[in-house]
N, C-alpha and C positions, 0 to 999 in steps of 0.2 A: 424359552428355557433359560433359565437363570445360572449367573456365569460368576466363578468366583476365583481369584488371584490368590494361585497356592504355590510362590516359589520354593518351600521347599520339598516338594513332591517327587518322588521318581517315578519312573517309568516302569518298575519292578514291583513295585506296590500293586498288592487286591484290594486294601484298604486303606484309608484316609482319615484322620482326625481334622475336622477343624477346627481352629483355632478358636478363643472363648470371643473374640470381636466380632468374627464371622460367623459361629453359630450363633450368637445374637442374632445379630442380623437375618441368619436363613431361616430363623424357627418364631423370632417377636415379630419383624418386619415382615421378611414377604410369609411370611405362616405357612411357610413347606412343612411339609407333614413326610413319615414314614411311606416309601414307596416314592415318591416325588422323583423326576430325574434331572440331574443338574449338569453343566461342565464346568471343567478346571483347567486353567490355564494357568502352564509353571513359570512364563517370562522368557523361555530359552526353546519354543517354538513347540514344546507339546500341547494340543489337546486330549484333554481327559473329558471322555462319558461315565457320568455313575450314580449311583441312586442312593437315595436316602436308610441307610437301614437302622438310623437311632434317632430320632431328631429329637438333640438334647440342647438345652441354651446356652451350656457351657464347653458343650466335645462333641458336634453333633459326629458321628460314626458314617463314611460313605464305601460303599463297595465298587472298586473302580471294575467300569465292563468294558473298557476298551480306551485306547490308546491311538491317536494317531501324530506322527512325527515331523517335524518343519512343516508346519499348517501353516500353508498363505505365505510361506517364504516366498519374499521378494526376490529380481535377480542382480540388485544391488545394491551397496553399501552408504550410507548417506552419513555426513558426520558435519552437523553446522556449529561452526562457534558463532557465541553471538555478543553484542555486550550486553548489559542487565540492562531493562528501562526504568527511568526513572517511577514511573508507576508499576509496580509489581504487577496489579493487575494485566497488564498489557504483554507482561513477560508468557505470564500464565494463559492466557487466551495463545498465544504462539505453541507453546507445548502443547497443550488439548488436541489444538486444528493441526499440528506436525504430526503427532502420534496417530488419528485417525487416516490421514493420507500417507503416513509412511516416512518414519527416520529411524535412523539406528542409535546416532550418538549425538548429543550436545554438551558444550561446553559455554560454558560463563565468561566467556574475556574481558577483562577489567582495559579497556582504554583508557589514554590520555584525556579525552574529554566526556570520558562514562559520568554520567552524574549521580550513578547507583554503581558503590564500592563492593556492597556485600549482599549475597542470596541462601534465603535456608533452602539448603536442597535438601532436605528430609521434607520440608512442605510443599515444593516443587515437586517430587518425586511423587507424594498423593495425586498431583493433578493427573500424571502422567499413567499412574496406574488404575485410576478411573475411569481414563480414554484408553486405553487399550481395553480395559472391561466394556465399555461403552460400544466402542467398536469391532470387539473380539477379534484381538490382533492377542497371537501366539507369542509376540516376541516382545520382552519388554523392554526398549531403550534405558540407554548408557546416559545417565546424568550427570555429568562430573562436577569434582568442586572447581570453586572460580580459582584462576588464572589472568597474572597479570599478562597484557598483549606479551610483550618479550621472552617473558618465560614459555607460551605456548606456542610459538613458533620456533622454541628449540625442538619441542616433542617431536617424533617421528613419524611419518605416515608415508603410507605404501599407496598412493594412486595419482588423482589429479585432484589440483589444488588453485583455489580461484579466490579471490578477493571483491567486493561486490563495492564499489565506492564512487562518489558525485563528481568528483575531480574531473575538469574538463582535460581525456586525452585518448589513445586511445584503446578500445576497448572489444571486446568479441561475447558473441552470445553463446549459452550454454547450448543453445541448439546446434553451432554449428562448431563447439571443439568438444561436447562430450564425446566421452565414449563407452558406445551401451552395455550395459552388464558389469559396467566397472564400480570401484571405490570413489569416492567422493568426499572433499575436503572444503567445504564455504565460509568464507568470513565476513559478517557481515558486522558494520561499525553502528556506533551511538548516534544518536539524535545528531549530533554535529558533525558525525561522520568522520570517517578515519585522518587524522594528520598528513601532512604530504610526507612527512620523514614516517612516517607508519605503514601507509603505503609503498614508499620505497624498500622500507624493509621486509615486506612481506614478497614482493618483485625480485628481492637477493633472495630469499629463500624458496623461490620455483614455482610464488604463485601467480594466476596469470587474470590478470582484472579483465572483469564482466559488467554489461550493462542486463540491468533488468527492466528496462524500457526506459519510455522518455519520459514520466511521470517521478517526481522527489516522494519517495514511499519513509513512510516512521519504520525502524529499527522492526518492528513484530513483523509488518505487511513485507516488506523486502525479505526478512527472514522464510518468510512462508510462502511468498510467490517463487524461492528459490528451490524450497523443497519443493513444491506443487511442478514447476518444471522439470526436477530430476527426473520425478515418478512419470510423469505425463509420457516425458522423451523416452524413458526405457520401456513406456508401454507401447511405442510403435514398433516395438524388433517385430520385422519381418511384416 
């Protein structure tokens, strides 16, 4: 069944317009026809079932048949900052593979040795809503704009907070200080890895440094072997 990204939908709604990109798409592309049944996902955890009742190329008309509410809600909250790679590509392949196993929120931190200053997150944000269409996830992750390191460790957060860095010292596994069902804060550094006065300051500010094995992983694999542990750890409750 053919799945399409309608945040602004509500749950009150019988019927749906979509948009002139997306009736493209549903009526030239995949050549859905009148009667066809589709779902819609608003990004804020509904699923919608509903059927074609115009299929026009520019408004196609859907009749919403039912509604279902936090679909596939996770039981936690995952929030990685990262720094940008210097190849985009490489940023992008990290969002794809995060959104299909599971994150809530990213952010863009600008380090002292980031060698990529700046990211369009209007074209980030495409990839991200792909892979949740891709892997029909209800919920659609928090993109933020970039952030220098300093300024985003003023921000506030309400859980646990870890730093992921090479620095030979010491260090504790996500396995053995998470804790399940909670919020989640990771920071993971640039190709050259967080500064020792960066990592100190991120230590004044309550967060608490992680090893992700013994292997030196590039900025995306660390990034995403970090979310791939969250999910993994909060799937053994019980």
């Amino acid at each position: 069944m053919q799945l399409f990204y309608t945040p602004d939908i509500d749950p009150s709604y019988q019927q749906y317009f979509l948009n002139e990109e997306e009736s493209k798409h549903c009526t030239r592309v995949l050549r859905l026809e009148n009667g066809s049944e589709v779902q819609l996902i608003d990004g804020r955890g509904g699923l919608y079932n509903a059927r074609i009742m115009d299929a026009h190329p520019k408004r196609t008309i859907l009749q919403i048949n039912s509604v279902i509410s936090s679909f596939n809600k996770r039981n936690h909250y995952l929030h990685i900052a990262v720094a940008p790679t210097k190849n985009i590509e490489r940023l992008e392949w990290f969002l794809e593979k995060a959104t299909e196993i599971g994150i809530d929120e990213i952010s863009p931190v600008i380090c002292q040795r980031s060698e990529r200053k700046e990211v369009k997150v209007e074209r980030l944000n495409k990839i991200i809503t792909s892979a949740i269409k891709q892997s029909i996830k209800a919920y659609h992750p928090v993109l933020n704009e970039p952030l220098s390191y300093q300024q985003f460790l003023k921000k506030p957060f309400e859980g646990q907070k870890f730093i992921a860095h090479c620095e030979k010292s010491a260090k504790v596994t996500l396995q053995a200080e998470l804790v399940k069902q909670g919020r989640y804060l990771i920071l993971i550094g640039p190709e050259g890895d967080f500064t020792p006065v960066e990592i100190d300051e991120a230590l004044q500010n309550g967060f608490k440094p992680i090893t992700l094995g013994e292997s030196r992983l590039r900025t995306e694999t660390a990034a995403l072997e970090a979310c791939f542990e969250v999910n993994f750890l909060n799937r053994l409750i019980g």
